[in-house]
C-alpha positions in Angstrom: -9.3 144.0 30.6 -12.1 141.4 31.5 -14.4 142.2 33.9 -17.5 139.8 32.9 -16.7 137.4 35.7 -15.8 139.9 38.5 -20.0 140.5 38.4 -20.9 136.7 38.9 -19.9 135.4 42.4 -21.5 133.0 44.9 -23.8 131.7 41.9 -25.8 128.5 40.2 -25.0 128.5 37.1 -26.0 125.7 34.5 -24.0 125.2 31.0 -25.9 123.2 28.8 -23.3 121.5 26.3 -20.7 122.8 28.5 -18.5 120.3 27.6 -17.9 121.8 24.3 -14.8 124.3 23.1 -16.9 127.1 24.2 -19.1 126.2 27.8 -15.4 124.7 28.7 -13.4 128.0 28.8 -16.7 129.8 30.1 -16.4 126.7 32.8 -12.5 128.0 33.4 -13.9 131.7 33.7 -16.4 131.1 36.3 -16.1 127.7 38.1 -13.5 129.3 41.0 -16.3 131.5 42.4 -19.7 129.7 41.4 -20.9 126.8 41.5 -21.2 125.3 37.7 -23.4 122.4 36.6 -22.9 121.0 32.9 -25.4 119.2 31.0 -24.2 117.2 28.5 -23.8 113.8 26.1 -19.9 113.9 26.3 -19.5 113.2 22.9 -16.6 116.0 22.9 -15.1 116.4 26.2 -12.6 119.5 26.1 -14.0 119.6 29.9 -12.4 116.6 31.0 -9.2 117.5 28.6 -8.9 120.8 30.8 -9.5 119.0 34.2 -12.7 121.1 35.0 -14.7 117.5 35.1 -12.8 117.4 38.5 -13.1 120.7 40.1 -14.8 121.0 43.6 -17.2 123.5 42.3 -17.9 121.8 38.9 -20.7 119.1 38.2 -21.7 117.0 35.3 -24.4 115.8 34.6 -24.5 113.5 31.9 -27.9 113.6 29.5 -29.5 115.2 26.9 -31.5 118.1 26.3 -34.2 116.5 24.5 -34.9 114.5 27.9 -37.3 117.4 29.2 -37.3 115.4 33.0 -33.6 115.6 33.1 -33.4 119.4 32.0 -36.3 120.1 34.5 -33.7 118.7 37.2 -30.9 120.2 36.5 -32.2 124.0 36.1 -34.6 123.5 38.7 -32.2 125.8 41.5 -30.3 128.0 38.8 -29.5 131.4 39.1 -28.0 131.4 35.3 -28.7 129.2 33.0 -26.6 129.5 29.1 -28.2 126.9 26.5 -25.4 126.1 24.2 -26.3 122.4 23.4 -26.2 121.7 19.5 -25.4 119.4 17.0 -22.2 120.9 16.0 -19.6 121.5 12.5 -21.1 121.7 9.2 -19.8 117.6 8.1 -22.0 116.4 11.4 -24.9 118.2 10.5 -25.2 117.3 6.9 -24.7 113.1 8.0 -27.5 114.2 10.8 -29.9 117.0 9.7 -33.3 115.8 11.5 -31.1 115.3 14.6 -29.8 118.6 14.4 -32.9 119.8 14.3 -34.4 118.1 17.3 -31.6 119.0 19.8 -32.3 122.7 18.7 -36.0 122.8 19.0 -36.7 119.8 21.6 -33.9 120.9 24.1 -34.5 124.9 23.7 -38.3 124.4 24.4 -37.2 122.1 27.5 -34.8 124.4 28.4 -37.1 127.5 28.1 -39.9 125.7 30.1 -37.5 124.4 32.7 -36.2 127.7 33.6 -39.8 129.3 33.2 -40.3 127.3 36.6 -37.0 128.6 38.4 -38.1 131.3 40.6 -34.4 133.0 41.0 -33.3 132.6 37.3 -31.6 136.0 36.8 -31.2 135.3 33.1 -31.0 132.4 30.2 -28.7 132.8 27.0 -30.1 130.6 23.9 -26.8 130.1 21.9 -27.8 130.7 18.3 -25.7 131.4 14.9 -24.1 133.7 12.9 -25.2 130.8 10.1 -28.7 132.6 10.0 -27.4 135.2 8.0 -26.7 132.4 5.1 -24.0 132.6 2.6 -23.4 136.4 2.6 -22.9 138.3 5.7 -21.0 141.8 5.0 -21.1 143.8 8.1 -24.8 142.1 9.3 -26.6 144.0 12.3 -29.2 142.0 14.9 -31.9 143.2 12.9 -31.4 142.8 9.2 -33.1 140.4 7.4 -32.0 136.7 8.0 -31.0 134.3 4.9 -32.2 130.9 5.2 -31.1 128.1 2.2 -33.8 125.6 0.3 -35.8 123.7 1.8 -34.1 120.0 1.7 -31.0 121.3 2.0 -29.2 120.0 5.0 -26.4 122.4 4.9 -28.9 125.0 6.5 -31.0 122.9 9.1 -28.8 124.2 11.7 -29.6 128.0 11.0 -33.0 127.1 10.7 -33.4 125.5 14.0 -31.0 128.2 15.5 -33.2 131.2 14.2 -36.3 128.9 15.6 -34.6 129.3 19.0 -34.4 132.7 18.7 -37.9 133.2 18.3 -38.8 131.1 21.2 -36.6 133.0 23.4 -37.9 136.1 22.9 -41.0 135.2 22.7 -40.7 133.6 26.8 -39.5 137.2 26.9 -42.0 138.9 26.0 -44.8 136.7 27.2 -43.7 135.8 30.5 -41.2 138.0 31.4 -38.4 135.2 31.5 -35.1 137.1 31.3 -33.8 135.5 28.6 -31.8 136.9 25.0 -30.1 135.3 23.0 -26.4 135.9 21.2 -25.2 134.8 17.8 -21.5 133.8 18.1 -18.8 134.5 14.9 -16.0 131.9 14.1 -14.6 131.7 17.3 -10.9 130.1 17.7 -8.7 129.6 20.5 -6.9 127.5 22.5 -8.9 124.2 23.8 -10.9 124.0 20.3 -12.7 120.7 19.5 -14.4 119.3 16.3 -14.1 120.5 13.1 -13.2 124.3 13.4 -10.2 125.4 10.7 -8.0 127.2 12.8 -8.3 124.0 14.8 -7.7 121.8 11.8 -5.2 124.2 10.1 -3.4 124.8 13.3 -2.6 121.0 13.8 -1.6 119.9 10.5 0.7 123.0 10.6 2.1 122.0 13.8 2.7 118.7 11.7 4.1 119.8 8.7 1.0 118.0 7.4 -0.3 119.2 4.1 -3.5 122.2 4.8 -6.5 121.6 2.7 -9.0 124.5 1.5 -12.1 124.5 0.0 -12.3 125.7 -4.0 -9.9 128.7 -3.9 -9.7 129.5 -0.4 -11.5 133.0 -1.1 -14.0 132.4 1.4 -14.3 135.3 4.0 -14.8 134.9 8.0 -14.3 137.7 10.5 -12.6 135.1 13.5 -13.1 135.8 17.1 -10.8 134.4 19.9 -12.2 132.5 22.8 -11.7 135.0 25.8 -13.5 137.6 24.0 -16.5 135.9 23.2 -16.9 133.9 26.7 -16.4 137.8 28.1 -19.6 138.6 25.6 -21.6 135.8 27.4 -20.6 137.0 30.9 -21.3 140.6 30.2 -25.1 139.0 28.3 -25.6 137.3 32.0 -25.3 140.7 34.3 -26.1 143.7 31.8 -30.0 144.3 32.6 -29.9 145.8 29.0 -29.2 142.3 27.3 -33.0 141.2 28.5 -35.4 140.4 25.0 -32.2 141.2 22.6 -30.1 139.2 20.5 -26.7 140.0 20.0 -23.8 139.2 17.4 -20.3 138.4 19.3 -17.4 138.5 16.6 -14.6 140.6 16.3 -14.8 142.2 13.0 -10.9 143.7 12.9 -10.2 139.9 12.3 -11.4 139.1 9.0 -9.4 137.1 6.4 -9.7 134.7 3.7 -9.4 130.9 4.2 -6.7 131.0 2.1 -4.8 133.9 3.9 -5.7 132.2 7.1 -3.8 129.0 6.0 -0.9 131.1 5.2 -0.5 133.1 8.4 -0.9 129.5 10.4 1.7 128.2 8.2 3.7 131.2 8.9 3.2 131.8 12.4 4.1 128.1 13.2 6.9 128.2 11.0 5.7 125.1 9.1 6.9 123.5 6.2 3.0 122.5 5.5 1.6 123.1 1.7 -1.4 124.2 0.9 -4.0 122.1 -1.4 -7.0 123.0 -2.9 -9.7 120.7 -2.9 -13.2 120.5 -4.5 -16.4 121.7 -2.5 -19.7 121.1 -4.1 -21.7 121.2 -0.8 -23.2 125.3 -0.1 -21.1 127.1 1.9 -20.7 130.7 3.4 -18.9 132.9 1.3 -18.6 136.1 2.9 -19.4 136.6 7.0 -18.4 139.6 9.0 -20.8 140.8 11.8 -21.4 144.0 12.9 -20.8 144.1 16.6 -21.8 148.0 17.5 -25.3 146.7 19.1 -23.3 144.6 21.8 -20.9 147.7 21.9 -23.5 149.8 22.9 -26.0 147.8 25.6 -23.1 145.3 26.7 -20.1 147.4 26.5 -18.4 144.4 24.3 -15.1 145.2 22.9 -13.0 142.3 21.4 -9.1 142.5 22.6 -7.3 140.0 20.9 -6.7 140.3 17.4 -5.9 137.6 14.7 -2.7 137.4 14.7 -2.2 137.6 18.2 -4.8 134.8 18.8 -3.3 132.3 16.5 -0.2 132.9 18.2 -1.5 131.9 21.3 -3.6 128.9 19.8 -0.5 127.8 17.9 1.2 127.7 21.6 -1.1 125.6 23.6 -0.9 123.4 20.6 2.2 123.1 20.7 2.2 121.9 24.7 -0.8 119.4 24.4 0.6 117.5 21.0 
């Protein structure tokens, strides 16, 4: 069913913010037949939760991207290099907007340059956003027209920086040939999550028989993707020569769901006694986000395989093990 990592043996590979819910289950994919090197702050360790931080072929290197020196070092002998760093969840970028901005710009520009000097780079993923399509997303292709909030809003530094790093990536492409793209990830869920996800938090307090809080109504719309699919859309970005100069959304449309609906299938699925409470949101937020996925289908060959329900039941399990 996955075949991304079959095409990636005897490697360098380099996971910046590979610490994170995502770089650590690509870390699980690859780490037995490559040798992986993380760059990261630790200030979420899912890698040392999953006991990668101790694998013989696994090495972290503990800095941050905005230290252009240390970036410099640690891409220097990459084959791959995937640039997921970021200031991440939407309550720790509104308490640190001008941070979030300067990890995004300051450590894809290091990164970029750093791996400009790597003679044997095969190819670079910038991690961007599906936030750049702003608060209504219905069935969004690569190249339609991104939505970007106010100025002084910090709700929407992230996309801004994200789409920033788009730019610069393609533009290495195009004017020095690096063999970069870039992919623009949809809610992705699975087992493993950190931070401040809400199948994560949902999936917890369920677990708990805590009580679920939802923004407003709960009518907010997300298309969710599960974590094998989309770390087999970055390992299928790394080898397909037709990935070089594009950007690609990774979500898995058949999933899509209101918050509200999601809460109840948790609830459900975990067979919780959990109630549901609405809660006030004045802060922007994304109202309606489902991706269209048919560009990846066509130049990657990406296919999503696990669909909501199935994920959650598999999320709801390893939760169920580790609390």
């Amino acid at each position: 069913m996955f075949q991304g990592a079959k095409m990636i043996q005897g490697a360098k590979i380099v996971i910046t913010g590979g610490a994170g819910f995502i770089g650590t289950a690509l870390t699980q994919r690859l780490a037995d037949q490559n040798s992986v090197r993380i760059v990261d702050i630790l200030r979420r360790n899912a890698l040392a939760d999953a006991g990668l931080d101790q694998h013989a072929n696994v090495e972290v290197v503990q800095a941050d991207v905005r230290d252009a020196a240390a970036v410099e070092r640690a891409v220097a002998d990459a084959d791959y290099v995937v640039h997921m760093a970021s200031i991440a969840g939407v309550d720790t970028v509104l308490k640190n907007p001008v941070l979030t901005m300067e990890v995004s710009l300051e450590g894809t520009m290091n990164v970029l340059r750093a791996a400009q000097k790597c003679k044997k780079l095969k190819r670079v993923i910038d991690f961007s956003t599906s936030e750049v399509f702003g608060s209504y997303a219905f069935r969004v292709h690569e190249a339609d027209v991104t939505r970007l909030g106010a100025v002084g809003e910090a709700r929407w530094t992230y996309a801004v920086s994200k789409l920033a790093t788009e730019h610069l990536a393609h533009n290495y492409y195009k004017q020095f040939q690096l063999p970069a793209c870039s992919v623009r990830p949809f809610n992705i869920y699975g087992p493993g999550q950190v931070g401040e996800g809400a199948v994560h938090a949902f999936v917890v307090r369920a677990l708990k028989d805590e009580r679920i809080q939802i923004h407003n109504q709960g009518d907010q719309i997300r298309s969710w993707c599960f974590i094998d699919d989309i770390v087999e859309g970055i390992l299928l970005a790394l080898v397909r020569d037709q990935a070089l100069g594009e950007t690609f959304n990774i979500g898995n449309p058949r999933s899509t769901i209101t918050i509200y609906q999601l809460a109840r299938l948790i609830v459900r699925l975990a067979g919780s006694q959990s109630e549901i409470e609405f809660i006030d949101w004045d802060f922007p937020d994304v109202e309606l986000r489902i991706p269209d996925i048919r560009k990846a289908e066509q130049l990657l060959g990406f296919q999503p395989q696990v669909d909501l329900e199935d994920g959650i039941t598999r999320t709801l399990e390893w939760y169920r093990k580790k609390l």
